[in-house]
C-alpha positions as CSV (number, residue, x, y, z in Angstrom):
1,X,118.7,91.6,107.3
2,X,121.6,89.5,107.4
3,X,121.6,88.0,110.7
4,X,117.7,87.3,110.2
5,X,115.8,83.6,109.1
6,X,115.1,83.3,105.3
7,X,112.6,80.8,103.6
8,X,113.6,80.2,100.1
9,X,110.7,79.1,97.3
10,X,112.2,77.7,93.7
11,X,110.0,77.7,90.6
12,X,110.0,75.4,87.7
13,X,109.2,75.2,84.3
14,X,109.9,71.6,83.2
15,X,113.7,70.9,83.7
16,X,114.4,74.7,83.9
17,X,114.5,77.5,87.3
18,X,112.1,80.2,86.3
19,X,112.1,82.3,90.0
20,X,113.6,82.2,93.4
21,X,111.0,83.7,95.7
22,X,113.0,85.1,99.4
23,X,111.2,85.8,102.2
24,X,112.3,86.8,106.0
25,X,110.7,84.0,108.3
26,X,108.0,86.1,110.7
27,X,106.0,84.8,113.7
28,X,102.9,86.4,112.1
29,X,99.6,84.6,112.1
30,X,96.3,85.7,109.9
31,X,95.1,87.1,113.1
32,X,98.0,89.5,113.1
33,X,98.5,89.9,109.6
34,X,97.8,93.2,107.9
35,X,97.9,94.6,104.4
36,X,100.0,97.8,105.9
37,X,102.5,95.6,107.2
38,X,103.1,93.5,104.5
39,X,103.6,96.6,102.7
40,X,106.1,97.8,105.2
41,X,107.9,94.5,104.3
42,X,107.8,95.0,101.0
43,X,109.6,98.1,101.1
44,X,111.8,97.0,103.6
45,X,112.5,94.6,100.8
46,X,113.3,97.3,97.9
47,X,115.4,99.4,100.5
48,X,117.8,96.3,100.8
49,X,117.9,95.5,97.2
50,X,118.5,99.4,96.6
51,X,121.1,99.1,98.8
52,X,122.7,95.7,97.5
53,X,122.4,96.4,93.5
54,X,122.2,100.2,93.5
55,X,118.3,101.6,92.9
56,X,118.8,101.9,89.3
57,X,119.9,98.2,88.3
58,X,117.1,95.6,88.5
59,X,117.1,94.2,85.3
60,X,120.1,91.8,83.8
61,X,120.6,90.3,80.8
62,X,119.8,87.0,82.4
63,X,116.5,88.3,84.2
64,X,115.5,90.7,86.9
65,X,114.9,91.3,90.8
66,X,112.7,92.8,92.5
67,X,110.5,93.4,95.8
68,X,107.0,91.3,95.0
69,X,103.6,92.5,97.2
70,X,101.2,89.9,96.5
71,X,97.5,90.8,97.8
72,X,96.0,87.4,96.9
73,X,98.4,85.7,98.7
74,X,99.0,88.0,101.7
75,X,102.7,88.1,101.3
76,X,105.6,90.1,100.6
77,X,109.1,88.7,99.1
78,X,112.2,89.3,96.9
79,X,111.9,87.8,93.8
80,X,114.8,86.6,91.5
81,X,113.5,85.5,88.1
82,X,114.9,84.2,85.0
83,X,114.7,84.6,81.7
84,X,112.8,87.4,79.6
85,X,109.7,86.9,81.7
86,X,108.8,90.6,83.1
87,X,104.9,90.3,84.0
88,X,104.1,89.7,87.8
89,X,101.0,87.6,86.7
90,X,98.2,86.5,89.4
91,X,97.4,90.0,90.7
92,X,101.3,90.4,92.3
93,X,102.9,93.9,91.7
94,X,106.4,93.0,91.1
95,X,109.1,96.2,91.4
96,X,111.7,96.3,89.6
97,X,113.8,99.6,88.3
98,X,114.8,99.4,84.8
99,X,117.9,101.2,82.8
100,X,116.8,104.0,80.4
């Protein structure tokens, strides 16, 4: 994934970065889009952050990643949020492996 085209999102609260949304840059169009695919993405997603943190470390003191499947808005992407804020909200299954 490293020679590919990212699109980067950053999330507010007031003054402060919340979440850092990644996504690879695809030529898919709604007529091509599929829930399978995205899917695929997504785990294509958790693969490369299994391989880049380890599978077992997703939460930090300062916050957590994770591999994000949104159905409501179609899309896949690696999220990078901060603070203590753990729930996906709006119908998004976040992923994220936690230390026991």
């Amino acid at each position: 994934m490293g020679s590919e085209s990212w699109r980067l999102f950053l999330t507010f609260e007031g003054e402060r970065l919340h979440d850092i949304r990644l996504a690879l840059t695809t030529e898919a169009t709604w007529e091509s889009w599929s829930e399978s695919a995205e899917l695929a993405m997504q785990a294509k997603y958790s693969r490369w952050l299994d391989e880049t943190l380890g599978s077992t470390r997703r939460d930090f003191p300062w916050g957590s990643v994770g591999a994000v499947f949104d159905r409501r808005a179609g899309s896949s992407w690696i999220s990078v949020r901060y603070g203590s804020v753990r729930e996906a909200g709006d119908g998004a299954e976040f992923l994220a492996n936690t230390l026991t």
